[in-house]
C-alpha positions, 0 to 999 in steps of 0.5 A: 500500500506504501509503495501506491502511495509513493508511486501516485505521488511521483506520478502526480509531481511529474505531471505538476512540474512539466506542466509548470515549465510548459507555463512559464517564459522568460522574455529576453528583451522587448520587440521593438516597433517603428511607432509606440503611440499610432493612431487607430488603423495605423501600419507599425514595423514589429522587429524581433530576435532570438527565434529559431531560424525558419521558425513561425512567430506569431505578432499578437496585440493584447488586452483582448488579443488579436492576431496581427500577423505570422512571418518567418524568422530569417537564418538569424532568428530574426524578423520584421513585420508591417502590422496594421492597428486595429480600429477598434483598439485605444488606449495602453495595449501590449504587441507580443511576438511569440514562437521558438527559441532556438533550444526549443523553449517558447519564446514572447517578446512584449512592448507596450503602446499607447493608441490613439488619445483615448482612455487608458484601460487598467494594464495591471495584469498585462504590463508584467509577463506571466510567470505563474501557472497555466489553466492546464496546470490548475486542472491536474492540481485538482486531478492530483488533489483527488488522486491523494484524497482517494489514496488516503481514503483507502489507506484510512479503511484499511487500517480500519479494518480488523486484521483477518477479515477480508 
């Protein structure tokens, strides 16, 4: 009965720690952009480095995020995209590039910009990176809390019960 313990606990850690790493990134610099305060339906350049060579990076604009466009690193890791605002977008707003470092981690490059005149939303929880664990991981926390809550009940009833009754 120890050993189940042991083994579902195992089981259960390995799980929360790889789906910690796959949540987690660590931006190395910000990716730069020709204008940080354009105007709604503007064009922007979007520069980039660090990405594996010849892999796809992905330009969002977030609060409420939105695909600006997908290019190709060159043979330096490197890339450069015309990306129009869109017209619906005002206020403080972050661009991220995001695709493959060249050791295979995810690789999100972030700036802030200011659109237009407008009123500045809250950037509290967009100004920093996410760090912290992914919906994934809460959902396998739950999962390994039930497997430990089932693991004591059945430990509980076993020692319960009077020795030579089956």
């Amino acid at each position: 009965m120890h050993k189940l313990i042991f083994f579902s606990t195992l089981v259960v850690l390995g799980l929360l720690g790889t789906q910690a790493v796959y949540a987690q990134y660590d931006p190395v610099g910000p990716v730069a952009v020709s204008d940080t305060s354009p105007e709604p339906g503007d064009t922007i350049t979007v520069q980039g480095s660090g990405f594996d060579p010849g892999s796809e990076v992905k330009i969002t604009i977030e609060s409420e995020p939105v695909l600006l466009a997908t290019t190709t690193a060159n043979l330096s890791g490197a890339f450069s995209a015309d990306v129009t605002i869109p017209t619906s977008f005002q206020g403080r707003h972050t661009v991220k590039a995001t695709g493959i470092a060249p050791d295979g981690s995810v690789r999100v490059l972030a700036t802030q910009i200011t659109i237009g005149g407008g009123q500045l939303p809250d950037t509290s929880a967009i100004e920093q990176p996410h760090k912290g664990l992914s919906d994934d991981t809460l959902v396998l926390g739950i999962a390994a809390a039930g497997v430990l809550l089932v693991t004591g009940t059945v430990l509980f009833t076993a020692r319960r019960r009077p020795h030579g009754t089956a």
